[in-house]
C-alpha positions in Angstrom: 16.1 -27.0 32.0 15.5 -23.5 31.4 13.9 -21.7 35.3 11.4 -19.3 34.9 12.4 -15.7 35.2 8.7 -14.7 36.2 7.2 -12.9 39.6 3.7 -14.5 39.1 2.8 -18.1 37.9 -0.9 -18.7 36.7 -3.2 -21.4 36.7 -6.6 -21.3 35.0 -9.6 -22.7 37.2 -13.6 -23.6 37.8 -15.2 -22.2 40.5 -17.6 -25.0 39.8 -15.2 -27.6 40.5 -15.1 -28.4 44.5 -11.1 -29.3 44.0 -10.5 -26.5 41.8 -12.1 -24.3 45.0 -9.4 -25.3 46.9 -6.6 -23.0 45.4 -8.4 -20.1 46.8 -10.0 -21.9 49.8 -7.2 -23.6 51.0 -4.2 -22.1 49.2 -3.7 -25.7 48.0 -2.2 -26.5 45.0 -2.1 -30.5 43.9 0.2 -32.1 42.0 -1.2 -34.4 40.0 -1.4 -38.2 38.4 -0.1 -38.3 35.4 -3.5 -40.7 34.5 -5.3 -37.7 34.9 -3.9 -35.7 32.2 -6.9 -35.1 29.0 -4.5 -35.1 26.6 -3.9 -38.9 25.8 -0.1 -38.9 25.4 0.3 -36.3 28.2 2.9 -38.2 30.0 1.8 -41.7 28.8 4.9 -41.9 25.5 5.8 -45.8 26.0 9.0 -47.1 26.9 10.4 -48.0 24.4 12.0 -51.7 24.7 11.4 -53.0 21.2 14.1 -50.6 19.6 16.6 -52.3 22.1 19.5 -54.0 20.3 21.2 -57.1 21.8 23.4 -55.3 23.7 21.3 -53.0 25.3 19.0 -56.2 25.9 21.6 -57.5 27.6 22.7 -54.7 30.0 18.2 -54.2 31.1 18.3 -57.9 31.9 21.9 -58.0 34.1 20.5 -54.8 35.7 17.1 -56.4 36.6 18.8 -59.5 37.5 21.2 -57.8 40.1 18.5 -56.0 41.5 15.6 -58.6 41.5 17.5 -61.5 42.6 20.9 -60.4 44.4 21.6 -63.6 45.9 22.1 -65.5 43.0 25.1 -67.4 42.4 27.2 -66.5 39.3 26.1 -69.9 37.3 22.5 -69.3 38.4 23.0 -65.3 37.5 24.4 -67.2 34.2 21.6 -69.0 33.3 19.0 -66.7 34.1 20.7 -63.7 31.5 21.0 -66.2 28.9 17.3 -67.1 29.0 16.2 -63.8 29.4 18.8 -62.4 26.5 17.5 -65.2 24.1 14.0 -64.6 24.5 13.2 -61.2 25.6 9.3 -61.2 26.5 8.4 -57.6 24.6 9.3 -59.2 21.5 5.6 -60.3 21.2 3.6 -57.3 20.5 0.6 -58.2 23.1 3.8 -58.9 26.0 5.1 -55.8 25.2 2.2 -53.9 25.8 1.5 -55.4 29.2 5.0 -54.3 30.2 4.3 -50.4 28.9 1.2 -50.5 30.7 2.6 -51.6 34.2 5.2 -49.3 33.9 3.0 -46.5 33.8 0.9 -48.1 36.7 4.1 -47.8 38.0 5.2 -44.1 36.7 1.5 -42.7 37.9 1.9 -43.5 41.9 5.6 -42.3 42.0 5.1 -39.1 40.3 2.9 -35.7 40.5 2.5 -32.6 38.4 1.9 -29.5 38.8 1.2 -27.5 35.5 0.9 -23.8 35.3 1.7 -21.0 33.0 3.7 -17.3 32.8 0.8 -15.8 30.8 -3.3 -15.1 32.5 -4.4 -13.9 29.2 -4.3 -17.4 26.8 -8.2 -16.7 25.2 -8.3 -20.8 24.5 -7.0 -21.3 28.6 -9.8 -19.1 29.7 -12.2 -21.2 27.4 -10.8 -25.1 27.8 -9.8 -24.6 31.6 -12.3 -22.2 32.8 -15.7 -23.1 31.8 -15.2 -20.6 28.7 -14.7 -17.4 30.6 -17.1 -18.6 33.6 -13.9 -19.6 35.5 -10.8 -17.9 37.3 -7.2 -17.5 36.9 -5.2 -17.7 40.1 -1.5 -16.2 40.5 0.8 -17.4 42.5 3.8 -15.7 43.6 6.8 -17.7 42.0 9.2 -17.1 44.5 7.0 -18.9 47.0 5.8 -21.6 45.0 9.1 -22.8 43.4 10.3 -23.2 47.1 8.4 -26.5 47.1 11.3 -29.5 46.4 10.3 -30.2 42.9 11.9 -30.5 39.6 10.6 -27.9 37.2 11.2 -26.0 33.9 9.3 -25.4 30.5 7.4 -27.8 28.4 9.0 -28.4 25.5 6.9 -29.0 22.4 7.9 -31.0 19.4 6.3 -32.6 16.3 7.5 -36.5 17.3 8.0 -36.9 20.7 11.2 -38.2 22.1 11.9 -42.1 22.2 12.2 -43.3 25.7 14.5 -46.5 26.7 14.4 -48.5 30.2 17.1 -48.4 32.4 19.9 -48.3 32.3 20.1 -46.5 28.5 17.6 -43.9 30.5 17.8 -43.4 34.5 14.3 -42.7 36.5 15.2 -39.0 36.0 16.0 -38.9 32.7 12.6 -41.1 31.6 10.5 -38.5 34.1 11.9 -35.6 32.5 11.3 -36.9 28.8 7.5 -38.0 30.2 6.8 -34.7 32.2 8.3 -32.3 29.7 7.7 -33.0 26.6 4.1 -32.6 24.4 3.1 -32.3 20.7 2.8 -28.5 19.4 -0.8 -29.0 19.1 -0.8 -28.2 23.0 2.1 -25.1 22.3 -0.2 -22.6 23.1 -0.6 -23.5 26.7 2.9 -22.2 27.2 3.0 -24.7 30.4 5.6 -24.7 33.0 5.8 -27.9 35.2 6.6 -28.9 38.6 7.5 -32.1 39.1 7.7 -34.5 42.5 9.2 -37.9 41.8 9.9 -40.3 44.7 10.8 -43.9 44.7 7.7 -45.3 46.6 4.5 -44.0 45.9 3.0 -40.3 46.8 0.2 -39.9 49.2 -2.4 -37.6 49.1 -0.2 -35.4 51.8 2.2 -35.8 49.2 0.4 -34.2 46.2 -1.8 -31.7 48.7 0.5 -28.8 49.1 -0.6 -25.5 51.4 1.1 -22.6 50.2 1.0 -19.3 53.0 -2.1 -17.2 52.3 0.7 -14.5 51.3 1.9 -16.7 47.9 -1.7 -15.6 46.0 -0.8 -12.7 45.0 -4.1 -12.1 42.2 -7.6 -14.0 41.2 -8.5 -12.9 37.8 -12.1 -13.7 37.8 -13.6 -14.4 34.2 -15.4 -11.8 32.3 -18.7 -14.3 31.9 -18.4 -15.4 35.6 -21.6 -15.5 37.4 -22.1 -12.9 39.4 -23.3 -14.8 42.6 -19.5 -16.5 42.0 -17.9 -13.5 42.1 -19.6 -12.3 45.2 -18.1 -15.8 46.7 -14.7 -15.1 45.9 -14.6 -11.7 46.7 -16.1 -11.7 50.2 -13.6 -14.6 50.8 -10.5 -12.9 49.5 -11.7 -10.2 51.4 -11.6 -11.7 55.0 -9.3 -14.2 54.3 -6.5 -13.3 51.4 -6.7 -9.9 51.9 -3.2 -9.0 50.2 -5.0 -10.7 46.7 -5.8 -8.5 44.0 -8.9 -9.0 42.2 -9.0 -8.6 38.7 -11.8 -8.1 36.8 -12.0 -9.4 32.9 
């Protein structure tokens, strides 16, 4: 995936949201459940197991097998792909769905995102993201904050999104990458870029709660229809606190 060449990353924020505070108060970024996403495909595309052909049903179920029940003897090991092979559960539509849906139970405790952008100036950011203008836009120096472990690059945005298949066809990393970055070009003018953590049990809250040194804010752009008793807030607390930040004002 293509890295960003940029000094500052941006992310647009509410003053009036007691989370969204926390980037300034705190220096905390979060990286997010993919649940939590408004857009409705954001990270939710399906596994898709009903394109599998015989073959491919095959390898999933010798895979599953191996790893679900390793002390199987060969004729048991046998028995158990030919049953599986012959009648493969997400061949019934209302099956298939309850497998797509646990695997994103699944898929949403293992992995967290953190979305943010190259450009502060994106007029329908500033409206959707920051109470229309009432908000702020935080920057975040990009050498600092691409030093947490994370896989990251650019959203890419297509008419159809890509098909997903289970393992083995796709590997954890390759069905996290299609998930994480990849949206319809409905959402293109976001111009995200995207950190992702991906572990194999699921993240805490430690785990998604990341401080960043007080030096990594490097500018709070503060909306051009902000209240002004909000921008007294911020500004007496980048003042005694973050006092390398430059504030911007719309």
């Amino acid at each position: 995936m293509k890295q960003t060449q940029k000094d500052i990353l941006y992310k647009y924020r509410r003053w009036t949201d007691v989370y969204e505070k926390r980037t300034i108060t705190n220096q905390e970024v979060w990286f997010s459940r993919p649940s939590s996403f408004e857009d409705p495909i954001d990270c939710k595309n399906p596994i898709r197991y009903d394109y599998l052909s015989e073959p491919d049903i095959i390898r999933l179920y010798d895979l599953r097998i191996r790893e679900d029940f390793p002390s199987l003897t060969c004729d048991e090991y046998l028995q158990k792909l030919a049953y599986w092979v012959k009648e493969p559960p997400f061949r019934e539509p209302k099956l298939l769905k309850g497998i797509q849906d646990g695997d994103f139970i699944k898929f949403d405790k293992l992995a967290g995102v953190l979305c943010v952008t190259e450009n502060p100036n994106i007029i329908k950011m500033w409206e959707k993201y920051c109470d229309d203008h009432q908000g702020f836009v935080i920057g975040f120096k990009a050498s600092i904050l691409l030093n947490i472990p994370s896989i990251r690059g650019y959203v890419e945005y297509d008419k159809i999104l890509p098909i997903i298949y289970p393992r083995p066809i796709h590997s954890y990393g390759m069905q996290s990458y299609l998930q994480i970055f990849h949206k319809l070009t409905k959402w293109s003018y976001e111009k995200e870029f995207r950190m992702l953590k991906f572990k194999l049990k699921p993240l805490s809250d430690s785990d998604r709660a990341i401080v960043l040194p007080k030096e990594a804010i490097t500018e709070i752009i503060l909306g051009k229809d902000m209240p002004q008793e909000h921008r007294i807030e911020i500004q007496d607390f980048a003042s005694k606190n973050l006092p390398q930040t430059k504030i911007i004002q719309r």
